[in-house]
N, CA, C and O of each residue as an XYZ file, in Angstrom:
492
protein
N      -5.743    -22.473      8.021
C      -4.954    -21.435      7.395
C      -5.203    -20.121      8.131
O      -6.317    -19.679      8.410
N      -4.084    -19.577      8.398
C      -4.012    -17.905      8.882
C      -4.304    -16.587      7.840
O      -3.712    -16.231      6.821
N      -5.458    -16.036      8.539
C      -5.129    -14.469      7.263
C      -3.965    -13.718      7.829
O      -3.559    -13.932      8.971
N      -3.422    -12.823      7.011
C      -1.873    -12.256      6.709
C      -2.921    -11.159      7.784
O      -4.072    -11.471      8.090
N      -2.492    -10.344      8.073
C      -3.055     -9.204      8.862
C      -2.681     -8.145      7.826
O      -2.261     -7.238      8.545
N      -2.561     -7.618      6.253
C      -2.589     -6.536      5.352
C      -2.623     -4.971      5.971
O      -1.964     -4.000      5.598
N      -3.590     -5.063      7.016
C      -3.962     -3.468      7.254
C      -2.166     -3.392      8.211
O      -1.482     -2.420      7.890
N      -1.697     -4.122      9.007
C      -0.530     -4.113      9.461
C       0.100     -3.879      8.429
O       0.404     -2.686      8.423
N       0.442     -4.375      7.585
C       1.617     -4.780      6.279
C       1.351     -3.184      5.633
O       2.266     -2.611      5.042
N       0.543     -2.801      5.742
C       0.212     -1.211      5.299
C       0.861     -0.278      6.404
O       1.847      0.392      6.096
N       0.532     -0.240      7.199
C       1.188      0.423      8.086
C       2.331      0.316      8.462
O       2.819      1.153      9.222
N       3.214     -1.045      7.882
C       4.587     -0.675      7.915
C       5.269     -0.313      7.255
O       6.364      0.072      7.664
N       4.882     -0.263      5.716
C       4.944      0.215      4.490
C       4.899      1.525      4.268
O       5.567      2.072      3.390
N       4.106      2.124      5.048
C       3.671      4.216      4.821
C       4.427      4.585      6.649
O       4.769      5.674      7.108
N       4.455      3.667      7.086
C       5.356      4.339      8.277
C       6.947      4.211      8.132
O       7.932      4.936      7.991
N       6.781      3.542      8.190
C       8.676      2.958      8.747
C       9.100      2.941      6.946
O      10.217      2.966      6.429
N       8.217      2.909      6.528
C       9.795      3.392      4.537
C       9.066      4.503      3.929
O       9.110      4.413      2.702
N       8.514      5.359      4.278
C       8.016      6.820      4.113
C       8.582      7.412      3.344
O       7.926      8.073      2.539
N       9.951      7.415      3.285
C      10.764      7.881      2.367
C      11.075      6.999      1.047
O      12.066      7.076      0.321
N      10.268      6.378      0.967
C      10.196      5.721     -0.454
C       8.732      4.978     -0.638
O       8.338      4.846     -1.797
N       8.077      4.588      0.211
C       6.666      4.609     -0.363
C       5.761      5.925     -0.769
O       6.023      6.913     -0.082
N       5.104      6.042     -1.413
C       3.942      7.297     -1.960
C       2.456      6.826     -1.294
O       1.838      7.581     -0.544
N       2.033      5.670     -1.613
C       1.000      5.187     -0.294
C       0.917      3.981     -0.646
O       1.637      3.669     -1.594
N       0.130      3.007     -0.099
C       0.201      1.444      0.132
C      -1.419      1.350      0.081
O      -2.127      2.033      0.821
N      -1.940      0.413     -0.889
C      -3.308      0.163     -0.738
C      -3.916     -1.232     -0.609
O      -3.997     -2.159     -1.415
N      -4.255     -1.115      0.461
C      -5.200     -3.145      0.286
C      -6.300     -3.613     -0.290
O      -7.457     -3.672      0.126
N      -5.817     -3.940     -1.293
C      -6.697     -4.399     -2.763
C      -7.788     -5.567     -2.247
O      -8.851     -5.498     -2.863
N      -7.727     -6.595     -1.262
C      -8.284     -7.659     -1.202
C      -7.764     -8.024      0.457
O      -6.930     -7.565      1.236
N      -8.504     -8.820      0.465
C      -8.062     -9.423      2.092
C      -7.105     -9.974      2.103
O      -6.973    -10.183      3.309
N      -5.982    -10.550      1.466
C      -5.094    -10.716      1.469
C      -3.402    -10.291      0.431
O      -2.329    -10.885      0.322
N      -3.874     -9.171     -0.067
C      -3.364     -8.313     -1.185
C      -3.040     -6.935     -0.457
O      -3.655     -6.623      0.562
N      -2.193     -6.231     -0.931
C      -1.268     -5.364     -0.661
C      -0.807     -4.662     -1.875
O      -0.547     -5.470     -2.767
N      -0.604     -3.342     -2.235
C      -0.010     -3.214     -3.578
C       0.993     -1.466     -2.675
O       0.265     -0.597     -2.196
N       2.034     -1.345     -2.636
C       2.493     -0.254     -2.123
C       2.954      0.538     -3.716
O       3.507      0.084     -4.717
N       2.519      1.666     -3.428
C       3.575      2.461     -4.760
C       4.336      3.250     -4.400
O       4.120      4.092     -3.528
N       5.573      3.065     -5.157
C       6.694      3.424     -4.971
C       7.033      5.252     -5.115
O       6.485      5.920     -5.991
N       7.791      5.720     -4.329
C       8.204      7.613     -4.864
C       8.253      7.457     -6.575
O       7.597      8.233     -7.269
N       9.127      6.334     -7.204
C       9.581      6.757     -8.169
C       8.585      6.384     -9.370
O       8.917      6.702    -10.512
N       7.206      5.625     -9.112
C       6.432      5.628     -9.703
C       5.905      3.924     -9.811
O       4.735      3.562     -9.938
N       7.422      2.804     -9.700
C       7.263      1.218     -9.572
C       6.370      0.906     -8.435
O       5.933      1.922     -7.895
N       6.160      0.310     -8.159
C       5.434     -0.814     -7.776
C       5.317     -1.936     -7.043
O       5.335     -2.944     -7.749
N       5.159     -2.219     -5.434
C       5.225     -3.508     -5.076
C       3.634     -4.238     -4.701
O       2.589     -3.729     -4.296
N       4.003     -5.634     -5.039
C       2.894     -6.156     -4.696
C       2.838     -7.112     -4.226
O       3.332     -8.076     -4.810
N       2.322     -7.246     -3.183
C       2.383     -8.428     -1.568
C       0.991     -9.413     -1.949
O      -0.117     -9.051     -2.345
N       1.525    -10.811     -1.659
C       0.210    -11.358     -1.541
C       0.699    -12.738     -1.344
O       1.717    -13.324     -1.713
N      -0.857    -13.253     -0.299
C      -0.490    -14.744      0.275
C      -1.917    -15.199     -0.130
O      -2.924    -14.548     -0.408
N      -1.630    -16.749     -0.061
C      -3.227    -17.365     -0.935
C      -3.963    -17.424      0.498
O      -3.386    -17.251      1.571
N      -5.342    -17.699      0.334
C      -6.218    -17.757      0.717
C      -6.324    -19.437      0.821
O      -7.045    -20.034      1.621
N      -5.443    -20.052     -0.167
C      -5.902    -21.595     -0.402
C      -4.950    -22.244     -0.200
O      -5.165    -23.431      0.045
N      -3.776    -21.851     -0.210
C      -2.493    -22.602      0.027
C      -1.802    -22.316      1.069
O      -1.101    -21.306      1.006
N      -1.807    -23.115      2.305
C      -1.597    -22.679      3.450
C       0.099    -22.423      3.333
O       1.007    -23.209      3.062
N       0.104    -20.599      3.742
C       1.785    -20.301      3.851
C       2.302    -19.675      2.025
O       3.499    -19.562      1.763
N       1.395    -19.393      1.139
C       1.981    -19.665      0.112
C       2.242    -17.623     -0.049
O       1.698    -16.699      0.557
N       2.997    -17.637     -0.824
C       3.039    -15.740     -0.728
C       4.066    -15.472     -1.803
O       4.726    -16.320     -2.404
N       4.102    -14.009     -1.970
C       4.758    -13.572     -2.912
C       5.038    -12.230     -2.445
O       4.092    -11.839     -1.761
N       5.904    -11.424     -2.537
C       6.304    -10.294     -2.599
C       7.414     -9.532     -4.057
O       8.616     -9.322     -4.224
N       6.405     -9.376     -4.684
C       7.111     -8.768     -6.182
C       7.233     -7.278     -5.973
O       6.793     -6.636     -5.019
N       7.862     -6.861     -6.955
C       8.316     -5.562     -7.150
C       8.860     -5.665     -8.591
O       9.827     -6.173     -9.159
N       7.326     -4.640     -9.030
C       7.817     -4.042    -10.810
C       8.451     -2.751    -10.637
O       8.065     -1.787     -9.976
N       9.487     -2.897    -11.342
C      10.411     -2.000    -12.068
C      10.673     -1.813    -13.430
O      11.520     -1.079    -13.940
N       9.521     -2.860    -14.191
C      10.238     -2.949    -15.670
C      10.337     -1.474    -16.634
O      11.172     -1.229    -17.504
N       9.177     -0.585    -16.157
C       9.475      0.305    -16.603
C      10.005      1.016    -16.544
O       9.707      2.074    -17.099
N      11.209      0.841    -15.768
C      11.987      2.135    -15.117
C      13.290      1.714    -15.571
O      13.910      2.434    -16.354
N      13.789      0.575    -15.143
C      14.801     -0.546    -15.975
C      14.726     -1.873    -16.020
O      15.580     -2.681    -15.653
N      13.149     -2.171    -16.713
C      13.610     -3.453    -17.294
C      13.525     -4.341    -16.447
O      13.047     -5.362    -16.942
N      13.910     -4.490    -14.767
C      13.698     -5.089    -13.817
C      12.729     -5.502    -13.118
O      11.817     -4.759    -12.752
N      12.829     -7.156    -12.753
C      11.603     -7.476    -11.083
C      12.328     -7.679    -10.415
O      13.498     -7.367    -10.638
N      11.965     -8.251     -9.383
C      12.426     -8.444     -8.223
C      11.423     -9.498     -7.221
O      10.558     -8.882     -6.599
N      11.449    -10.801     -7.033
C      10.533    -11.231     -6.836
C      10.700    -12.252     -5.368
O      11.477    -13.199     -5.490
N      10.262    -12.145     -4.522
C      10.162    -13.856     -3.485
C       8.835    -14.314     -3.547
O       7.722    -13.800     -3.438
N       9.315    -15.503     -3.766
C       7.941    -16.308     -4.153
C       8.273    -17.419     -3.330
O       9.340    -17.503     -2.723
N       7.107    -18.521     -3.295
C       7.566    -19.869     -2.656
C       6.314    -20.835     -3.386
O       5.504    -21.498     -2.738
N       6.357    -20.758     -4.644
C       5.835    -21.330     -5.792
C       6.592    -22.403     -5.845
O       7.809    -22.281     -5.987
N       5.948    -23.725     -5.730
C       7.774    -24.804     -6.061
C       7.785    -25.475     -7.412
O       7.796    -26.633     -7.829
N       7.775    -24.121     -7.977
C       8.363    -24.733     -9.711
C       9.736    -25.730     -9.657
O      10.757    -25.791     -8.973
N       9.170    -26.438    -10.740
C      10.373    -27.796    -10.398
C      11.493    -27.297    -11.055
O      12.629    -27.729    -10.860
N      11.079    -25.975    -12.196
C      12.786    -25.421    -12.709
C      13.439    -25.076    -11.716
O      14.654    -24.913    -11.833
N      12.659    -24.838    -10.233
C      13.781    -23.945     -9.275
C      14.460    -25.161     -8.230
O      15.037    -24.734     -7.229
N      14.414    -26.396     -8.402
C      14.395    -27.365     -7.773
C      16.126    -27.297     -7.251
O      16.369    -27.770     -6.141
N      17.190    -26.757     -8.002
C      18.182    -26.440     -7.803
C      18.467    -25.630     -6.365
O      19.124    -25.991     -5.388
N      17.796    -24.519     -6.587
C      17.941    -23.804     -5.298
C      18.104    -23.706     -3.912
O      17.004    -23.489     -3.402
N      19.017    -23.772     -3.066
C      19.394    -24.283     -2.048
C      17.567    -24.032     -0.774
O      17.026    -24.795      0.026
N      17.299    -22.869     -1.156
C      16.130    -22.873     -0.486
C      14.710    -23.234     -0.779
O      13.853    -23.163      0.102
N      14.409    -23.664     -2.144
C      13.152    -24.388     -2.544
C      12.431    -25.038     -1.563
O      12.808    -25.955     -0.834
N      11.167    -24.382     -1.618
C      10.320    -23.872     -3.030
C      10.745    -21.912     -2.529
O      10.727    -20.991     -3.345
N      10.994    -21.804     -1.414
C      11.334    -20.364     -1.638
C      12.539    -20.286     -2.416
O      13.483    -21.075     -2.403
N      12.376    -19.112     -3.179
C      13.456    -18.074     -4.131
C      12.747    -17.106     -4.654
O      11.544    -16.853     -4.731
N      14.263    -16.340     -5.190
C      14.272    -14.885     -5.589
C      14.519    -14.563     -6.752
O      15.707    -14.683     -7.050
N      13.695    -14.106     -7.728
C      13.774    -13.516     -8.890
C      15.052    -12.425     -8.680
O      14.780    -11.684     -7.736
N      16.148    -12.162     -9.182
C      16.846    -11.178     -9.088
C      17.097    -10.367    -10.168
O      18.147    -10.550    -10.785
N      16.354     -9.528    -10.507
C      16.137     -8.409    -11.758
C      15.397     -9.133    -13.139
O      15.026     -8.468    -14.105
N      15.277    -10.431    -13.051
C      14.922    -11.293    -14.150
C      13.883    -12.498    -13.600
O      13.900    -12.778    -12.401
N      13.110    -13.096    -14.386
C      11.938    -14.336    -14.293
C      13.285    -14.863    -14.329
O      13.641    -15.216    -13.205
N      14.181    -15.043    -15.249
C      15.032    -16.425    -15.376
C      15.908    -16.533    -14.572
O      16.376    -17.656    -14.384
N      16.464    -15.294    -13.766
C      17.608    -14.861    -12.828
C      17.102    -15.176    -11.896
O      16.405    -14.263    -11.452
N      17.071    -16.426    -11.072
C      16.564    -17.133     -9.596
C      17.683    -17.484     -8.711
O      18.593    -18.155     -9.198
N      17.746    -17.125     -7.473
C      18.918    -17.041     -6.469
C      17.968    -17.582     -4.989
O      16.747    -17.481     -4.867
N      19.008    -18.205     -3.891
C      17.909    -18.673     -3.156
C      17.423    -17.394     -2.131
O      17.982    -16.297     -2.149
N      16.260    -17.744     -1.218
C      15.683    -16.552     -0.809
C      15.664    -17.108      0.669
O      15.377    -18.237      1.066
N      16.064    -15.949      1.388
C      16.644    -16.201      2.877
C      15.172    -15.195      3.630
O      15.142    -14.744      4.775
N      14.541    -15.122      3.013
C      13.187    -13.673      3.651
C      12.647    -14.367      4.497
O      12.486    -15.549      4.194
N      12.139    -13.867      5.951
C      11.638    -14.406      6.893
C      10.307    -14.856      6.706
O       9.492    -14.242      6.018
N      10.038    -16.050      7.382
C       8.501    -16.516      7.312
C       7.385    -15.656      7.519
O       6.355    -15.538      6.855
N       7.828    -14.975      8.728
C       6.993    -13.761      9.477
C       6.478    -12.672      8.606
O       7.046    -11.628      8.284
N       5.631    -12.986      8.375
C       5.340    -11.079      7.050
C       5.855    -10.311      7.291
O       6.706     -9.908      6.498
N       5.615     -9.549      8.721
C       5.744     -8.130      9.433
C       7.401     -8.450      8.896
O       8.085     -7.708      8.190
N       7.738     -9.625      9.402
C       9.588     -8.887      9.273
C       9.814     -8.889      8.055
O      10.698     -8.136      7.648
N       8.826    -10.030      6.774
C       9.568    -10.622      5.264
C       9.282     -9.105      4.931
O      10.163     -8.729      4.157
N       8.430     -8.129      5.202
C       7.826     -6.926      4.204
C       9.277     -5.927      4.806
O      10.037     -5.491      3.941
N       9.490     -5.707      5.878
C      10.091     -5.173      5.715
C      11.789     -5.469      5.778
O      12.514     -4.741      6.456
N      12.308     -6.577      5.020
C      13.370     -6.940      5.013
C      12.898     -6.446      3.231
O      13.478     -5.386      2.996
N      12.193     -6.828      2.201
C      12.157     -6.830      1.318
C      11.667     -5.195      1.132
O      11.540     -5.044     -0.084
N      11.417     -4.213      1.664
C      11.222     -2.935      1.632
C      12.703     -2.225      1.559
O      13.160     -1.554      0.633
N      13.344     -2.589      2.865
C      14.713     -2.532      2.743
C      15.735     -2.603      2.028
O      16.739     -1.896      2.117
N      15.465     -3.719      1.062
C      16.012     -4.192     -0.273
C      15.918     -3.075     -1.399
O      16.875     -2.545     -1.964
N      14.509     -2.815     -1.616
C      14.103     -1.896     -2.652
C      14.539     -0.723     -1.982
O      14.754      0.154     -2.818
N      14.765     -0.330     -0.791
C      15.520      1.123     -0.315
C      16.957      1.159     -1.006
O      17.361      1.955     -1.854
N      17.640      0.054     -0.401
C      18.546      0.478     -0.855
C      19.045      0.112     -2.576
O      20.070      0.628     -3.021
N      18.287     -0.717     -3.331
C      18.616     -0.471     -5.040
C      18.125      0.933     -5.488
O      18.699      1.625     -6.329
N      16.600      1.380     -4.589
C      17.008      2.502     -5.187
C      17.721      3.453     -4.801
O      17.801      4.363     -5.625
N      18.434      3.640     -3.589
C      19.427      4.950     -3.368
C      20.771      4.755     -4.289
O      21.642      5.609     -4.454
N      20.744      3.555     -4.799
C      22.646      3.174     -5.391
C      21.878      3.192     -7.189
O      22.579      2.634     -8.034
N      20.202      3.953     -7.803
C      20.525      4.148     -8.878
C      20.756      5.825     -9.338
O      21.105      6.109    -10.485
């Protein structure tokens, strides 16, 4: 199994989306938590035990109610999903759509940074 390289995943997080991160902190050797301008929340993380396994969430519930999630958990409810075991929470746990995010961290963080740029410029 590979470690994620985090201190990278930080530095692309407070560099290149500056205008919407506030700062990015690495909780654990393989943990990530960036906070957002508007006060939400993302939080990056790949196992230590499951080779390849990761998540990139983003709380919003307090702001509206919303997550936002890629995971590659292979819950058998998501067995539908054209891309299983990856998918995407889309504003809801129950709202699952398939998830096209690159394998590569460096690019999945910031394809999914991108995402949260632009939901929040269109609220």
């Amino acid at each position: 199994m590979s470690i994620v390289n985090v201190k990278q995943l930080q530095k692309i997080a407070e560099v290149e989306f500056s205008d919407i991160v506030a700062e990015a902190i690495v909780s654990n050797i393989n943990e990530l938590r960036i906070v957002l301008i508007d006060g939400s929340f993302i939080d990056v993380w790949y196992s230590l035990k499951l080779k390849d396994r990761y998540s990139y969430h983003w709380e919003h519930r307090a702001i509206d109610g919303k997550i936002y999630r890629h995971d590659n958990a292979p819950h058998q409810c998501w067995q539908f999903v054209d891309t299983f075991p990856k998918h995407f929470h889309d504003g809801a746990e129950k709202n699952v759509i398939a998830s096209n995010i690159s394998d590569v961290p460096e690019e999945a963080l910031g394809e999914f940074l991108s995402f949260v740029q632009n939901v929040m410029k269109s609220l």
